[in-house]
Structures are given as structure tokens and as C-alpha cells.
N, C-alpha and C positions, 0 to 999 in steps of 0.2 A: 022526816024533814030536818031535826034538828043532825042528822048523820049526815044528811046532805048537806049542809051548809056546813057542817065540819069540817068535808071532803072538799068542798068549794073555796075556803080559808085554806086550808092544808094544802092544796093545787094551787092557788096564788102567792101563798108563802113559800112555797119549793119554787116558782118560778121567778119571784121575788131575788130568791137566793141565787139561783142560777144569772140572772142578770147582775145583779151583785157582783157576783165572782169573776165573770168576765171585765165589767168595766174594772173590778180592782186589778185583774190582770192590764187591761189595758196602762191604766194608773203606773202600775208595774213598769213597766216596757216603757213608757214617756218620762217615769223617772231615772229610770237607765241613760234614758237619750241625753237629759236634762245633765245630768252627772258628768257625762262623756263630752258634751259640749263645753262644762264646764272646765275638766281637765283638758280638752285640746286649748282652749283661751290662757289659761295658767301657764302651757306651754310655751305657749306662745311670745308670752309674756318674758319668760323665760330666757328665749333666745333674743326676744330686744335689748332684755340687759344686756344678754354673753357679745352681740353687737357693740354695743356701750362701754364693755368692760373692756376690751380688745380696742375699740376704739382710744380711749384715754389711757390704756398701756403705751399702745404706740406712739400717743403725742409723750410721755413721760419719758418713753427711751430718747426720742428726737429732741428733745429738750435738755435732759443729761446729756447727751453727745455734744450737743451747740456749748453748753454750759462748760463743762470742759475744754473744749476745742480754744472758747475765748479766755476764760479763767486758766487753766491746767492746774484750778483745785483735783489732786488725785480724790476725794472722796466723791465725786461725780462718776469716775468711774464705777465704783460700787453702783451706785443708783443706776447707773445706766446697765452695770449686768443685770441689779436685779428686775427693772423695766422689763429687758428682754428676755431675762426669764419668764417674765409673767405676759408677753405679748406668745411666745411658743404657749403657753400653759392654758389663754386664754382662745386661742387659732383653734389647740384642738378638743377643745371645750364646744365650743360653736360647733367644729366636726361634727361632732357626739350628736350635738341637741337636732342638728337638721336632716340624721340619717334616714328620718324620712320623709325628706322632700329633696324631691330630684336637682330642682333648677338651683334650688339653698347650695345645694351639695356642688355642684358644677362652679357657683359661684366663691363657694371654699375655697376650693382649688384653686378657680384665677389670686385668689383672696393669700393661698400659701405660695403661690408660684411669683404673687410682688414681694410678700416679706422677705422671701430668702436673698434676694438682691438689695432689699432694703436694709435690714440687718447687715448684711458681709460690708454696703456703702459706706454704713456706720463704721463699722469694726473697722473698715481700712482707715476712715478719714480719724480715728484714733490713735490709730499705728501710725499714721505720718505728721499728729501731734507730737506723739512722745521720740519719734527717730529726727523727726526734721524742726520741733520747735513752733514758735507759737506763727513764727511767719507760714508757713505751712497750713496753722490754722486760719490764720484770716483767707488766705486761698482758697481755704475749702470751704470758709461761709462766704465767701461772695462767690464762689464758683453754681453754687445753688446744684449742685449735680443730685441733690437727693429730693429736688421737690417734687419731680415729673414722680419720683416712686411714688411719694407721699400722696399726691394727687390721686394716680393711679389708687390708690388703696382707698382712700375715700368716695373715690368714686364708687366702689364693689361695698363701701359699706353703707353707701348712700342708697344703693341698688337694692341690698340684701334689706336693710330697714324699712324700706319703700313696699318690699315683698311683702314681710311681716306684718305689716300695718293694713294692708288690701287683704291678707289671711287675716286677722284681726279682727276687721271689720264685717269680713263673711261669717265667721266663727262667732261673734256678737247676734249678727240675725239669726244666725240655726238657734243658740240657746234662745233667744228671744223667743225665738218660734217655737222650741220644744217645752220652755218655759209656760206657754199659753195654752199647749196641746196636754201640759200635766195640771193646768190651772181647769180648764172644760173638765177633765177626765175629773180632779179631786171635786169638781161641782157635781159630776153624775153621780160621782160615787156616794157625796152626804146627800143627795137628790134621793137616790135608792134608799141611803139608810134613811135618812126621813121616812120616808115608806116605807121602809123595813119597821122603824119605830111606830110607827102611827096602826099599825096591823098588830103590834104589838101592846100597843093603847088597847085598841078596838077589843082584842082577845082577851087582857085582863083588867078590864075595865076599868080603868085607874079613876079613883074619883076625885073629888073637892080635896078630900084630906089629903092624898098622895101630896098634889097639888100645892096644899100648906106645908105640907114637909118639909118637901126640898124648896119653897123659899124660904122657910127657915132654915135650911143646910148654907144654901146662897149666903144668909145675911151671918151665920157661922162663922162661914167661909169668909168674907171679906172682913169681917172680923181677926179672924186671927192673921189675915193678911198684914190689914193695919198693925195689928201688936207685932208681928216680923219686924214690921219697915219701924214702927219706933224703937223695939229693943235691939235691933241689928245693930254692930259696931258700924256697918258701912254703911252708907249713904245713896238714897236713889232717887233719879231723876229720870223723867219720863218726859220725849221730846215731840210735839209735834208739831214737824215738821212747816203743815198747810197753813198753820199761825205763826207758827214761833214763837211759842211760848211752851214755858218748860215749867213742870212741877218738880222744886227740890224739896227733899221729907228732910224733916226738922234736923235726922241726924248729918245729911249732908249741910245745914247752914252750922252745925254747932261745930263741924269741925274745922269749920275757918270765922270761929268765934262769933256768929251772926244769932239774934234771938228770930222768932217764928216771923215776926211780921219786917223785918229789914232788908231782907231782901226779894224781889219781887218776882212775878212770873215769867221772864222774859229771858232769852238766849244770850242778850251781852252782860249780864249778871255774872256770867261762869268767863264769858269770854275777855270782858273786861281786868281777870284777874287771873288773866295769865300771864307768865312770866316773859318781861319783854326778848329772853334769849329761845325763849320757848314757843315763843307766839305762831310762826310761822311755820313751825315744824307738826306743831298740835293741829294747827287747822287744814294742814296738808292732808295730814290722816285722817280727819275728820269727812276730808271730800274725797279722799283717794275710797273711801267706804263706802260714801253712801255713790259716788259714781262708780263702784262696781270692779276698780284697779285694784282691791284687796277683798280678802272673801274675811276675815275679820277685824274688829277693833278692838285692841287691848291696846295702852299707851301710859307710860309714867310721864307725870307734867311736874310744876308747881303752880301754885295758884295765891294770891295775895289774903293773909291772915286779916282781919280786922286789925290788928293790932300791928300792921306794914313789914311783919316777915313775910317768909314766901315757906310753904308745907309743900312735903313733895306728895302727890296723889298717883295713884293707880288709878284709874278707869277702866269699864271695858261693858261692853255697847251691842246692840244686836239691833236691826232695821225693817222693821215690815213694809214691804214692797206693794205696788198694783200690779195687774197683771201684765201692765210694761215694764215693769222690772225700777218702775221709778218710787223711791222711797218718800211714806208719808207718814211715818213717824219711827221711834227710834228711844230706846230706853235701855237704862244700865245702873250701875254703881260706882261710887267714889271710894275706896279708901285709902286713910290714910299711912305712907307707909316712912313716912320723914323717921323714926325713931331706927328705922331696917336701914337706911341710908346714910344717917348717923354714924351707925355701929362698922357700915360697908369701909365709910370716908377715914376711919379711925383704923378700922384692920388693914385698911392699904397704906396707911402713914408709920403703922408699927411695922409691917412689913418692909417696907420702904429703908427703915432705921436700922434693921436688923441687917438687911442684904447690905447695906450702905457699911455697917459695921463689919461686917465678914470682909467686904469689897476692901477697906482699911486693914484691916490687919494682915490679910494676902499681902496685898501690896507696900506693908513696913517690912515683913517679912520679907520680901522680894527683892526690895529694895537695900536691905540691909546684906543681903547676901551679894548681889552685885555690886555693893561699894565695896565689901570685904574681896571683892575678884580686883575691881579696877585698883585697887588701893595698890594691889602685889604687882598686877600689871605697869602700873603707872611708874612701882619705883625700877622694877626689872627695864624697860622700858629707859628709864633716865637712865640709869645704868650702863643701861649698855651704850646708848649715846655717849655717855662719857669718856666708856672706854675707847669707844670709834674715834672719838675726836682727838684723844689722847695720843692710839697709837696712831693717824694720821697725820695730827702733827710732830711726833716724834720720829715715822720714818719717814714723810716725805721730804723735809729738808736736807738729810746726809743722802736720801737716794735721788734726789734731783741735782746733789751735788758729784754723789760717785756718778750718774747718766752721763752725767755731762765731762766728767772727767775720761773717761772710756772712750766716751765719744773723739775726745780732743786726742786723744793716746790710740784709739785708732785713725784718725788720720793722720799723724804724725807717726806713725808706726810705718806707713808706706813710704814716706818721704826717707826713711832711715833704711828701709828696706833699700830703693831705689840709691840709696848712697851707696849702702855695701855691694849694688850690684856693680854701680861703677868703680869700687875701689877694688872687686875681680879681676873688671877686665883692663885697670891700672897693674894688676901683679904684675907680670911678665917686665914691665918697664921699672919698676919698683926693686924687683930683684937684681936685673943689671945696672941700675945705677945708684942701689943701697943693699945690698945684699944680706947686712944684718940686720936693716929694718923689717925686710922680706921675713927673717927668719923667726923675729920676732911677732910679727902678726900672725905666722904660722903659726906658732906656739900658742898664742892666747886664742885664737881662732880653734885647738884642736884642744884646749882645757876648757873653754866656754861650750864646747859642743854645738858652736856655731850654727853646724845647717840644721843638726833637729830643731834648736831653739826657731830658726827661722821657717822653718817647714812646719812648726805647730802656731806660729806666732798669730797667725789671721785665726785658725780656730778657736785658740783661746780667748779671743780677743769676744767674738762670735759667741761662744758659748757664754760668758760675761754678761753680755750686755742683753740675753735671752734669759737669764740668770732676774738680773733685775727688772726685766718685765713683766715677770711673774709675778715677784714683791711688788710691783704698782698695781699688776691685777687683783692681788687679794686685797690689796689696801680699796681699791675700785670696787669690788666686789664687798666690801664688808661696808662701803659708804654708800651702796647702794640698799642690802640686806635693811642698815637702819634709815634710810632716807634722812638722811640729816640736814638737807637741803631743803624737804619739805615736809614742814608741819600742818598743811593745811589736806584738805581732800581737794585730789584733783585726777586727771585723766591718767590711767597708767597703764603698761605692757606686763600685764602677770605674767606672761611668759619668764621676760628678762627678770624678773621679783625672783621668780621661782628658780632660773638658773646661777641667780646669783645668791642666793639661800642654799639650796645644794651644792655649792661650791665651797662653800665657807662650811659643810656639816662633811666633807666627803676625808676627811679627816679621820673621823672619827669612825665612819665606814669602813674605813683602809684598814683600821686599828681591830675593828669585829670580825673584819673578812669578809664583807657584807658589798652584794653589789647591787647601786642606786643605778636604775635605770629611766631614764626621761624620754618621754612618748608624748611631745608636745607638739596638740593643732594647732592651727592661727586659729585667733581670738579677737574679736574688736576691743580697744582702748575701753578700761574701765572706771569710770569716776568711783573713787577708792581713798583709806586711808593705807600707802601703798606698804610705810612701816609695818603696821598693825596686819595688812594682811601675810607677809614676808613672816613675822611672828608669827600667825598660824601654819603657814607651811614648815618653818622651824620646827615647830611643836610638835606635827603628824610626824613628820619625816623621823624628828628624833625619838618618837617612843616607839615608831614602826622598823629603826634599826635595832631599835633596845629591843623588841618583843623577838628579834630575830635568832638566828643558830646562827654557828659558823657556815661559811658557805651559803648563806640565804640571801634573797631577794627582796628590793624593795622597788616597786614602779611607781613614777611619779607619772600622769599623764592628764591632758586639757582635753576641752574641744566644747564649740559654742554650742548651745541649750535654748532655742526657742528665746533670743532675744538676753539671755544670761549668758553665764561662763562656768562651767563644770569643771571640779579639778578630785582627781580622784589617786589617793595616796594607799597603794595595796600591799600586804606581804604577807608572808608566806611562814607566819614567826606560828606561835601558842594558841593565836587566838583570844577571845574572851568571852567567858562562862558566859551562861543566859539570865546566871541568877544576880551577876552584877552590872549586866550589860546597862540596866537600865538608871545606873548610877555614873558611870563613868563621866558622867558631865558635871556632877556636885562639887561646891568645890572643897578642897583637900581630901577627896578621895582619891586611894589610890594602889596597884595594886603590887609595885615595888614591894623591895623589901624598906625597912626603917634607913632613912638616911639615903636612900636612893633619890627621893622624889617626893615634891612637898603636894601632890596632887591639884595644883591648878591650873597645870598646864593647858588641858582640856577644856574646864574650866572658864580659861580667860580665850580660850578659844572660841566656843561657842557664844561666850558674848561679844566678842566681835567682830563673828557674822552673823549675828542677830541683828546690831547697831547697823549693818549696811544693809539691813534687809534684806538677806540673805538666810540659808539653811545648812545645816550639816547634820549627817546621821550618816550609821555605821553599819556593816555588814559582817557580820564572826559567827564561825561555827569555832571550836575548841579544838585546836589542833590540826586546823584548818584556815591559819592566818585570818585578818581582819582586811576591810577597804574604806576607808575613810570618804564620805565623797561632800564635799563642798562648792555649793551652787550661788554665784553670787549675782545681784541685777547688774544691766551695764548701767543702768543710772538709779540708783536705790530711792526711796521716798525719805530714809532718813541714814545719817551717816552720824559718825562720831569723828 
């Protein structure tokens, strides 16, 4: 009997267990479901921001562009590339997240086939602020030619959001629903272990005293519970919700200076002292949790001391749900981390002083080095002005005076001509009725050498006065070279800069045996210091004769650049090593011999295409001449 009823337990506890093991498999399988709902919602979530994010990139491009177009602050352009940087960044972001959903995906595409029109609308109506001026811009904000885009895209984002939120909504009841289907299964499952336990009762017959045990383990237990919650540094509070009212353990009143009975049981206790910058951000999260928009709560606040500073706090929160997923209570801990925040506030202010100090000394450093350029420039520079205006007024007075005297000498050169012709064809009557005056103009006619004189007389006269137009061109030419005329920045023809700079150097060319060859495109008129730029072609040109051989080459040659002006000065000279290459702009380096070359040529060159905004760098292999190339804007952001 008693075998039987062993076999009868031992057959109901094997069957016990087999039921067990399926509903825990079931268990299994509904928590899967549960999981999987969970991350498609998250997803979900996901791509409503990558919406939103994409959404308010493209109002911030559209905004930079406007901003600019009315203002032509240039630092709006930044903003607006990087706007539209991050409108591309954020398009195929969204891509990514909806690759799998069909109609998302279809709705991308209309979504990248408006931007590219919208973007390039921009970009143009940019390009014909800065070529056509700010009247151009009012044009193209009252023309409104970019709202039909703008619309259009908010419409597809209106579409795509609208999608998201009806997925959203579906993906809310499946978790709901699998949520409930793992709520029944985890009820069957402690359903069985109950009965699993109680057969287990039954078998070892646990008595009264088991019984007393474990509630003295129980009342242990919450014992040492309590000693936790009082010796813990952090503070905890346990919220429920269906009252609202909250239990805080002594250590969270002690650390905003509160004794056990001052503060009460209730939710505006904690909410009352929070910080008014903080308020609204704290109780976002508070509800974005317990509705479900975040899967945890962790949050730094501050919260009001008794004594009316504010302590910065940590919290962090967990919520037990019903089986609707609606939250009815909710418990966590406070600590305090004001001293971690102190130290944070204090390392980024030393930090702060340190780069601020580095940032200083670069730039005295910097600074000092570019006075010591402009300082050599500025007097080379006067200099030479002076000598311009010296020899200008020194030879244009006697050569406006010999032009003009040439001039008078040859027209009266003809009138003398035209005498002698007719005092020819007086001979014949001269001779018969003076016959020694005849003989006499013969005479002086055949000592003066008469007709050559008169048969070179118009050439001489011609090559004279070719003679001194030359002398007016270099004089032209060298008051062009230093612009003496204009001190200020204004529109100018680099070309003519540049032919009248190798005019004035070809001199010197002639001297090496060196031939300057010029290979100049048309250019549009550049706002310039047109001196200062004539001085750096000076500069290349003359250290690209000097780097030369006998017989060598040097090309000067232009041509426009995407809105700038490229000038590229090449030869065919030594070259320059790789291991000084990267100094050649320092200034008084140099790689003359002593007394050659004070090395700032370079130098004062690169700062003054820097000053227009502008670029220069070089290409040399050793022995294999260098090319100079120099990129200037047609209208710089800043000028000297």
C-alpha cells in the first residue's frame, strides 16, 4: 500500500513536472514575443526622431541661407554648409533605419529626389548673393521660389511620421498583447510551482516549526533590510503611485538637511524642490517612464537644501506595471553627487585656462612674427614708392618736354623739307641768273651730304620719338607695378599687374639669359591690394629667375578657378629639397648664399595672400625646378 502510494506521488510529480516544463517553455516563447515587440517599438521610436532630426536640419539650412542672403554675414555660410551637411547625414540615416519597410523606403526616395533640388535652390540662390549683391538677395526672398520644395518635403515628412505613429500604435497592442500572454503563462507557471511546492509540503511534511523558521528568516530578513536602507550612503524612496504618497528613508531627508518627521509622505515633497531650470525636464522623464517612451529612469537633478542651496542628485527608478502595462508603483534611490560636480565644474574651468593660455602664446608668438614680416614689407614697400615717384617726377618733365619738342621738329622738319624741294626745282633759274650763288649751294649741298641727311631725316626723326615711348612705358609700367595711385583695396586686372611686373623684372632676365614666358587667361576684375599683390608676383618671378641656369625657363601663367583666380609661376631652375621645403615660408629663411637674400621675400608673400584670403603653396622635386601656384578670391572675406 504504502509502495502504491509512492508510485501514485512519484506518477503525479513526474506529471507535475512535465506540465511545468511546457507551460515554462510556453513562458519561454511569450517572453521572446514580449522582447521582440519591445525592440520593434524602440525602433520605431527611432526612426520618429531620424524624422525630426532631418526635419529640423532642413529648417536650419533654410534659415542659414535666408540669414545670409539678407544679412551677407559670411559666417552663415558655414552654418548653412554645416546644416546641409547634416540634412545628407541625417536622409541616409532615416535610409538605413526604414530598410525594412517598403512604403518608408519609397517615401525616402520622394523624400532624396525633393532635397537635391532643394539644396542646389539654395546653393544657387547663394551664388547669386555673393556674384550679384544683396539686391539679388531681396529677389530671392520675395521670389519664394524655394517654398513649393520646402512644402513638398514636409509633406513626405508629414506622410512618413503619420506612418510611424499608426506602426507605433499597432506595435503598442502586439506588446500589450504579448505582455498579457507572458502575464497568464508566468501565472501558470507559479500556479504549477505552487503545486509543485505543496506536493512537496505533502512529501516532507514540514511542520509548525519549519513554519517558525522561516518567519523568523522573514523577520531577519526585513531586518537587515532596514539596517541597508539606514546605513546606505543613498537614499530611498518608494512611490505609490494609486495614492501618491511616497516613503523617504531618513538617509534621503538627511541629505537635503531635513530631520525624520519634516518632511512628509507625499509626491510634492521631492517635487517641490526641484530646481526651477530643472523642473520641466525632471518631470518629462518622470512621465516619458512611467508611459512607456523610455524603458529606464536614471536622471541627475538638483533639488532644494533646507538651508536654500540646491545639491545636485542622481536618481534612478524601476516601476511595477498591471497587466496593462499601467504603472502602480515605482521605487528607487537618491544620491548625492554635488561634490562629483564640483570637482567636474572646476576641471573644466582649469582646463579652460590652460588651452586659453596655450591659445595666447601661439598667437603672441604669431603675431610677433607677422609684425616682424609686415614691418620689412611696409618699409621695402615705402621704398619703393618713393623711388617710383622720384624717378617719375624726375623723368617725366624733360620727357614731356623732349615729346613734345620732336614733335614740333618733326612737323617742321617737313615744312624745311618741302622748302628744299622747291629751292631744287628753283636751281636751273638760280644758276642762269646767279651762277655763283648756284655754285655755292652746290658746294655746301655736296659738304652737308644733303640727300642722305634728307633721306634718313623722317627715320630718325621716327625712331626718336619710338625711342621715348618706351621711357614713358617703363615709367607707366613701374607706376603701375607700385600702384601709387591707389592705396586702398579695389577692383583690379591681375593680368595687366602681372605684365607690368615682368616688364620691369625682364631686365634682369635678359642679364641671366633666362626666358619669361606669359600664358595669360582672361580673369574677372579682382577686389585686391593690387600693389601688394604685383609685389608677390615680383617675388616668385624674381627667385624663379634666380633658382634658374643659363638658357632656363620661367612661365608665368592665369586662368579662373571656380569663382577665384589662379596664378601659377613655374621653372625649370634646382628645385627645392623636401627637407627645407617645409620652411620656405618662415621668415629670413633662406637658401641664397650670405648677402644674396634677406629671406623674406617668401615670407611677406604668403602673408599677403593670406590677408586676402587667399592661398599659396608650392610643387618641387630637386632638380626638377619648382611651381609656385597662388589662388586668390574674386572678393576676399578679409583684405589688408
Amino acid at each position: 500500500m504504502r509502495g502504491s502510494i509512492q508510485t501514485k506521488l512519484g506518477a503525479a510529480f513526474g506529471a507535475a513536472l512535465v506540465v511545468l516544463g511546457t507551460v515554462t517553455y510556453l513562458m519561454y516563447r511569450t517572453a521572446e514575443h514580449v522582447v521582440h515587440d519591445n525592440r520593434q517599438i524602440a525602433h520605431t521610436f527611432k526612426v520618429l526622431v531620424a524624422i525630426d532630426q532631418l526635419h529640423v536640419a532642413t529648417l536650419a539650412a533654410e534659415a542659414a541661407q535666408r540669414s545670409y542672403l539678407i544679412t551677407g554675414d559670411p559666417s552663415e555660410l558655414h552654418a548653412f554648409s554645416e546644416a546641409e551637411t547634416q540634412v545628407v547625414r541625417r536622409a541616409g540615416a532615416l535610409k538605413a533605419l526604414t530598410v525594412d519597410n517598403a512604403e518608408q523606403q519609397r517615401r525616402v526616395g520622394l523624400l532624396e529626389a525633393a532635397l537635391t533640388p532643394l539644396i542646389a535652390s539654395m546653393n544657387k540662390a547663394i551664388e547669386e548673393r555673393i556674384d550679384e549683391g544683396p539686391e539679388a538677395a531681396r529677389r530671392n526672398v520675395g521670389s519664394g521660389r524655394g517654398e513649393a520644395l520646402i512644402g513638398e518635403l514636409r509633406t513626405l515628412l508629414a506622410e512618413m511620421t503619420s506612418s510611424e505613429n499608426a506602426l507605433l500604435a499597432h506595435r503598442f497592442a502586439q506588446a500589450r498583447a504579448s505582455s498579457r500572454l507572458a502575464l497568464l503563462t508566468s501565472s501558470l507557471l507559479v500556479a504549477f510551482a505552487l503545486a509543485l511546492l505543496g506536493s512537496v509540503y505533502l512529501l516532507v511534511r514540514r511542520d509548525i516549526t519549519a513554519r517558525a523558521r522561516a518567519g523568523e528568516d522573514l523577520r531577519r530578513s526585513e531586518e537587515r533590510f532596514d539596517l541597508a536602507v539606514r546605513g546606505s550612503r543613498d537614499g530611498i524612496w518608494d512611490w505609490d503611485i494609486t495614492t501618491n504618497t511616497v516613503y523617504y528613508s531618513p538617509r534621503w531627508k538627511t541629505q537635503l538637511g531635513y530631520e525624520e518627521g519634516e518632511v512628509g509622505p507625499r509626491f510634492e515633497e521631492w517635487e517641490s524642490r526641484l530646481h526651477p531650470d530643472d523642473r520641466e525636464r525632471t518631470l518629462t522623464a518622470v512621465r516619458n517612464y512611467l508611459e512607456g517612451r523610455t524603458l529606464e529612469y536614471d536622471l541627475e537633478h538638483r533639488l532644494r537644501h533646507k538651508d536654500g542651496t540646491y545639491r545636485w542628485i542622481r536618481t534612478r527608478g524601476v516601476a511595477l506595471r498591471d497587466p496593462t502595462g499601467k504603472p502602480y508603483r515605482m521605487a528607487g534611490s537618491h544620491t548625492d553627487i554635488t561634490a562629483r560636480k564640483q570637482a567636474e565644474r572646476q576641471l573644466a574651468e582649469q582646463n579652460y585656462l590652460l588651452e586659453e593660455a596655450a591659445r595666447s602664446e601661439r598667437s603672441a608668438h604669431e603675431t610677433l612674427k607677422q609684425a616682424q614680416a609686415r614691418m620689412v614689407q611696409t618699409e621695402k614697400l615705402a621704398g619703393l614708392g618713393q623711388m617710383v615717384a622720384g624717378i617719375a617726377h624726375e623723368i617725366n618733365n624733360p620727357l614731356s618736354f623732349v615729346t613734345n619738342n620732336v614733335a614740333v621738329l618733326q612737323r617742321d622738319a617737313g615744312e624745311i623739307l618741302r622748302l628744299l624741294e622747291l629751292l631744287d626745282e628753283a636751281g636751273p633759274l638760280i644758276a642762269r641768273e646767279q651762277p655763283d650763288l648756284a655754285r655755292r649751294l652746290a658746294a655746301l649741298r655736296e659738304a652737308a651730304d644733303l640727300d642722305y641727311s634728307l633721306a634718313n631725316l623722317r627715320g630718325l626723326l621716327d625712331r626718336t620719338r619710338e625711342g621715348l615711348r618706351r621711357i614713358q612705358q617703363i615709367v607707366s609700367d613701374l607706376r603701375a607695378f607700385a600702384r601709387l595711385d591707389e592705396g586702398e583695396v579695389n577692383e583690379a586686372d591681375i593680368n595687366a599687374g602681372i605684365e607690368s611686373t615682368v616688364s620691369i623684372i625682364l631686365g634682369h632676365a635678359r642679364k641671366k639669359q633666362v626666358e619669361v614666358k606669359l600664358e595669360l587667361g582672361p580673369l574677372p576684375p579682382v577686389t585686391c591690394h593690387a600693389a601688394k599683390i604685383n609685389q608677390v608676383v615680383m617675388n616668385l618671378v624674381s627667385n624663379a629667375i634666380d633658382a634658374c641656369s643659363t638658357g632656363g625657363r620661367v612661365s608665368v601663367r592665369t586662368r579662373a578657378d571656380n569663382g577665384a583666380v589662379r596664378i601659377e609661376v613655374e621653372d625649370d631652375g634646382t628645385g627645392i629639397d623636401a627637407s627645407v621645403r617645409d620652411r620656405i615660408f618662415d621668415p629670413f629663411f633662406t637658401t641664397k648664399p650670405i648677402g644674396q637674400g634677406t629671406g623674406l621675400g617668401l615670407s611677406i608673400s604668403y602673408a599677403i595672400v593670406h590677408d586676402h584670403g587667399g592661398s599659396i603653396e608650392v610643387r618641387s622635386d630637386p632638380g626638377r625646378g619648382a611651381c609656385f601656384v597662388v589662388r586668390l578670391p574674386k572678393r576676399p572675406v578679409r583684405t589688408t
